[in-house]
C-alpha positions in Angstrom: -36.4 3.3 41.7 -35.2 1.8 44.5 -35.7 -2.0 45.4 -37.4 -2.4 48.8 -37.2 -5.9 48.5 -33.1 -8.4 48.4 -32.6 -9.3 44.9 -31.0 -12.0 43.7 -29.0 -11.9 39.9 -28.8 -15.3 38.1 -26.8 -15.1 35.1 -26.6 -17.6 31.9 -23.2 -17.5 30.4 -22.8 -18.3 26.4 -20.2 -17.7 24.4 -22.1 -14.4 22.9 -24.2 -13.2 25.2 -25.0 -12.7 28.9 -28.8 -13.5 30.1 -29.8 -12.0 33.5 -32.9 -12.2 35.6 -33.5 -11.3 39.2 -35.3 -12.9 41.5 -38.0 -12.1 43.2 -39.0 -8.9 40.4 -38.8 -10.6 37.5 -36.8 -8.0 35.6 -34.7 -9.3 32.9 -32.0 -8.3 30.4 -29.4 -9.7 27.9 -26.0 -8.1 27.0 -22.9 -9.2 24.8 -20.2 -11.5 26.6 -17.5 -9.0 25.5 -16.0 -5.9 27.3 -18.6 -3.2 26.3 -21.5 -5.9 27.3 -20.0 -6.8 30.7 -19.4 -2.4 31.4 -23.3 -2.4 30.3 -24.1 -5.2 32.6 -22.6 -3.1 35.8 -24.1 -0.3 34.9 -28.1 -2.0 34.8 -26.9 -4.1 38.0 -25.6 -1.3 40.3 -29.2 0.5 41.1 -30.8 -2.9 41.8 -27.6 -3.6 44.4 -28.4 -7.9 44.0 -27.3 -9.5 47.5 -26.0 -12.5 44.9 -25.3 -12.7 41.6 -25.1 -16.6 40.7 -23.5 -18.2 37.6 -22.4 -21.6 36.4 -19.2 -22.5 35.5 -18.6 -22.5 32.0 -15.0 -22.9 31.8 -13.0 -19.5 29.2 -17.0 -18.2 28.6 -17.3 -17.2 32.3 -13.7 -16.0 33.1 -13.6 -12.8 31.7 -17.5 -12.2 33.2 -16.4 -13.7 36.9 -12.9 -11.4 36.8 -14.8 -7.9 36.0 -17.6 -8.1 38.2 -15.2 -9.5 41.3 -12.7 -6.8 40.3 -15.9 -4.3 41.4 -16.5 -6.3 44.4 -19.8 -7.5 43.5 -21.4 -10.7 45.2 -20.9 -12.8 42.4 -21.1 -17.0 43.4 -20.1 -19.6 41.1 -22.0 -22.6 40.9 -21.2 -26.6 39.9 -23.7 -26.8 36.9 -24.4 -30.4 38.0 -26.3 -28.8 41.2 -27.5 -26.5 39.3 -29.2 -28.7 36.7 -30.2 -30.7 40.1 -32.1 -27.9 41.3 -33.9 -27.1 38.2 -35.3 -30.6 38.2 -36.5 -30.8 41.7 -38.4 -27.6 41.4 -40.2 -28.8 38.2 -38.2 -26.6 35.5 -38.0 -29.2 32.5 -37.6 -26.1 29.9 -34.1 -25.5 29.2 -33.3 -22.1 27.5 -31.0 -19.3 28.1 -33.6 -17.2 29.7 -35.4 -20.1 31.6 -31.8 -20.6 33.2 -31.2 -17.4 34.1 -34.2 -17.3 35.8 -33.6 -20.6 37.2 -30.1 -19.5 39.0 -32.0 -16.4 40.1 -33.8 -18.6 42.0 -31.4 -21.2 43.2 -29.4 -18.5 45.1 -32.6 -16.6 46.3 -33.7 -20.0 48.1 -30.3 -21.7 49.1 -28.1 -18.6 49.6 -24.7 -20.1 48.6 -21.8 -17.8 50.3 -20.2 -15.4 48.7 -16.6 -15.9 48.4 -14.0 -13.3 47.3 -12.5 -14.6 43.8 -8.8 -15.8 43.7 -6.2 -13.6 42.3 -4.9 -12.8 39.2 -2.0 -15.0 40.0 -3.9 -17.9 41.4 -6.3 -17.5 37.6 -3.0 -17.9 36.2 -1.7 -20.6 37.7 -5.0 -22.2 37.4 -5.2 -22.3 33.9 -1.3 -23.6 33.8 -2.4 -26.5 35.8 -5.3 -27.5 33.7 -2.3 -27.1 30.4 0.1 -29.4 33.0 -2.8 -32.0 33.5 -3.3 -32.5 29.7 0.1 -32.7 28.9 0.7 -35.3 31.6 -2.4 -37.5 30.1 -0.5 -37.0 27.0 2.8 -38.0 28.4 1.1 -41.6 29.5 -0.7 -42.2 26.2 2.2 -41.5 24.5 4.6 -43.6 26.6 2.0 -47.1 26.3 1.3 -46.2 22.6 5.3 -46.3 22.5 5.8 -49.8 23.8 3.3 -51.2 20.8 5.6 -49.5 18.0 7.4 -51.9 15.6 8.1 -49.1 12.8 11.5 -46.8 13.1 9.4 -43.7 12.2 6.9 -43.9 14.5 9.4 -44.7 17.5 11.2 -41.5 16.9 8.1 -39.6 16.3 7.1 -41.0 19.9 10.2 -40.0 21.6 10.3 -36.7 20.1 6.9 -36.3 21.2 7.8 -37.3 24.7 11.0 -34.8 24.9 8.4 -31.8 23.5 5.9 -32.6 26.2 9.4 -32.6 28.7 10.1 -29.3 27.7 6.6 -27.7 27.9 6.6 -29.8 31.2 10.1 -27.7 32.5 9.0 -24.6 31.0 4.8 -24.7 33.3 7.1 -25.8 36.5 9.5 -22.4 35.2 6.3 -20.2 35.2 4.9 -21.9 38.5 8.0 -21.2 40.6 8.0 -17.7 38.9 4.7 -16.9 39.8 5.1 -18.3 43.2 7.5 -16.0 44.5 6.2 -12.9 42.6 3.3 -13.2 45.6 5.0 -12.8 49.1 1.3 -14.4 50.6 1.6 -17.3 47.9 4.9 -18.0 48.6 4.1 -17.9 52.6 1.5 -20.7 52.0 3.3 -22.5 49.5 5.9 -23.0 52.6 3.2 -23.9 55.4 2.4 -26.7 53.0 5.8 -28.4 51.4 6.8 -28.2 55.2 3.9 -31.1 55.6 5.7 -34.6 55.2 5.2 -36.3 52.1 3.5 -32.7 50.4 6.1 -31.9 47.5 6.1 -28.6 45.4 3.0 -30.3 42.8 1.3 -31.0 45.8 1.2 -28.0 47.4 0.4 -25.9 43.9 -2.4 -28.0 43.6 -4.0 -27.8 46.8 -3.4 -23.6 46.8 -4.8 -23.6 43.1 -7.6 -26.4 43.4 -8.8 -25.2 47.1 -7.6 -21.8 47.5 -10.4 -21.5 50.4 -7.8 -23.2 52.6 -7.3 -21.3 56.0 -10.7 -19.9 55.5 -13.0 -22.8 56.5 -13.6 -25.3 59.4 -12.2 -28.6 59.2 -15.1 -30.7 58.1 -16.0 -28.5 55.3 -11.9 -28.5 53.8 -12.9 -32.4 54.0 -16.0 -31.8 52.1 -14.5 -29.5 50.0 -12.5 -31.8 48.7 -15.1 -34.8 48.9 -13.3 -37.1 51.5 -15.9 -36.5 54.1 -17.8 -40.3 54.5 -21.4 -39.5 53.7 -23.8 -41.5 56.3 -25.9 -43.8 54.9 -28.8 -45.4 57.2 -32.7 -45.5 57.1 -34.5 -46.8 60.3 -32.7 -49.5 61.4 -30.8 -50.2 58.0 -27.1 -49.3 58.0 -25.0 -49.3 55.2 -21.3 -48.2 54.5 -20.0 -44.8 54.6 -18.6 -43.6 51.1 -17.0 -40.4 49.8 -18.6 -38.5 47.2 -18.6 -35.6 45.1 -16.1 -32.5 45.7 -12.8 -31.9 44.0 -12.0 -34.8 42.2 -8.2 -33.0 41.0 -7.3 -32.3 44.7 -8.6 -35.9 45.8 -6.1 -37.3 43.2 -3.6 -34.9 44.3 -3.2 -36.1 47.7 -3.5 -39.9 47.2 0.4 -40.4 46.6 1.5 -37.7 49.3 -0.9 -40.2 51.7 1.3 -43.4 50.8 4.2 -41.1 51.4 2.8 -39.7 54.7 1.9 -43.1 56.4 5.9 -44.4 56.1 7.6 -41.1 56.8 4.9 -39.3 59.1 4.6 -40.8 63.0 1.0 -39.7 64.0 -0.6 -40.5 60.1 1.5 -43.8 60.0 0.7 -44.7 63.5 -3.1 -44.2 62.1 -3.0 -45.6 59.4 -1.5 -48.9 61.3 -4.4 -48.6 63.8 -7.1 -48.6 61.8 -5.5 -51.8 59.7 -5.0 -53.7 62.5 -8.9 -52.7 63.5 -10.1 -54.9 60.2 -10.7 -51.3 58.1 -9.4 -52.2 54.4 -6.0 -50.7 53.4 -8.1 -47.6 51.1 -10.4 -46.7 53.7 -7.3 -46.0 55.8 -5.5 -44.4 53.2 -8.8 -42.4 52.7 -8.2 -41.1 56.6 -4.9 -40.4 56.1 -5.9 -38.0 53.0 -8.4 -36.2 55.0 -6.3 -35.8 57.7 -3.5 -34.0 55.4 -6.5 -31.5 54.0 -7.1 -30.6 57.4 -4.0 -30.4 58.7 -3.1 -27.9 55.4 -6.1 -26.5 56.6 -5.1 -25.7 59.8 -2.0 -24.2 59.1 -2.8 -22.1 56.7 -5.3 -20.2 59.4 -2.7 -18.5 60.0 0.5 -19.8 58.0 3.5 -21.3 59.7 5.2 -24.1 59.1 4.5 -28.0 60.2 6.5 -29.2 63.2 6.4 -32.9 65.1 4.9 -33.3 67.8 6.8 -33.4 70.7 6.2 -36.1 73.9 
């Protein structure tokens, strides 16, 4: 029968099986997180046509579930399990079960709507996950190299440093894969170019920002800055002020862009010249800094709209 009323799909993700309630009917169902569970999960979704169909994040259980229902073109919206939980709380749900969940995100998106974005590519999943494998190996990398200066014993020094030449070479061979990938996509490699044109934006840079923010051209300035959680957040309450602070957003990209921001205020005119500015105002050296990373989000931002290359302004 068909639904005279919008229905919104919330979806708890395990590592077996696939929980689903809608929201405002009530109508639940549970199917296997495989292949033949997600084609069964299409099937019972496609007469109810949901306006949303919300999930959390739950790392390689929702990939393959986020991938198939995108590759139909269904509304599917992936949410931070923090605001998530968040919600839950302020509307009284203590419970916490698979079903009460599902139910829970059935709800979340019915009453806050959260847009429906198109998922990235099958290149960008891939360099996504090769990012993540480039991260840990970097952590490792640094461990290794302190636990290395603490070493008396000959053994454990060449262990070290042939620990520190294996992470090299998986290092060269994810940077191989990166540049391969890169230039397999024609649009990829187009804004990979808009943003190493930026000064002080290198090639790591510019993979994270495409692979961490891959909304980039798409939004307005303040929300790339809130996207990546260097917008100030306000703080006052009658005639009480307190200091701005960042918060929240994409931690990865934030610590992406802090060394291309010391690059950017010595090599870059306008960002140095601001960065001088608001120093020489009394605003401590990391606040500026701060400015000088928001400004490089947007400016990516911006030419990614439509992407062409940075050029210097002109007098």
């Amino acid at each position: 029968m068909t639904q005279s009323v919008a229905q919104t799909a919330g979806v708890d993700i395990s590592k077996d099986q696939l929980d689903v309630c809608l929201h405002p009917s009530g109508a639940t169902s549970r199917f296997t997180n495989d292949a033949r569970g997600l084609a069964a999960l299409i099937v019972w979704l496609a007469p109810l046509a949901p306006v949303r169909i919300i999930f959390e994040a739950t790392g390689a259980y929702h990939r393959a579930f986020e991938r198939t229902l995108g590759g139909r073109n269904l509304p599917v919206v992936k949410i931070n399990p923090r605001q998530a939980r968040r919600f839950a709380e302020a509307v009284g749900t203590r419970a916490k079960t698979d079903r009460v969940d599902a139910a829970m995100l059935a709800r979340f998106g019915a009453s806050l709507e959260p847009p429906v974005r198109p998922i990235i590519s099958a290149t960008l999943d891939q360099m996504r996950q090769l990012h993540v494998a480039r991260s840990a190996l970097v952590k490792d990398r640094t461990a290794t190299q302190n636990r290395q200066k603490n070493l008396g014993l000959a053994l454990l020094k060449r262990q070290a440093a042939r620990r520190l030449l294996q992470i090299k070479e998986q290092l060269d061979a994810i940077d191989a894969e990166f540049a391969r990938l890169v230039r397999t996509d024609p649009d990829l490699q187009l804004r990979f170019n808009s943003l190493v044109s930026i000064p002080g934006v290198g090639d790591a840079t510019a993979l994270a920002l495409l692979i961490e923010m891959p909304e980039l051209g798409t939004l307005e300035h303040r929300q790339a800055a809130s996207l990546a959680g260097l917008a100030p957040v306000t703080r006052e309450s009658g005639q009480w002020k307190g200091r701005s602070f960042i918060s929240g957003g994409r931690a990865t990209l934030r610590q992406a862009l802090y060394m291309p921001a010391l690059v950017a205020i010595r090599f870059n005119a306008d960002l140095k010249a601001k960065y001088q500015a608001m120093t020489a105002a009394g605003k401590p050296p990391k606040v500026a800094i701060i400015t000088v990373m928001r400004k490089l989000i947007v400016l990516a931002n911006a030419l990614l709209k439509n992407p062409r290359l940075w050029t210097p302004k002109t007098a």
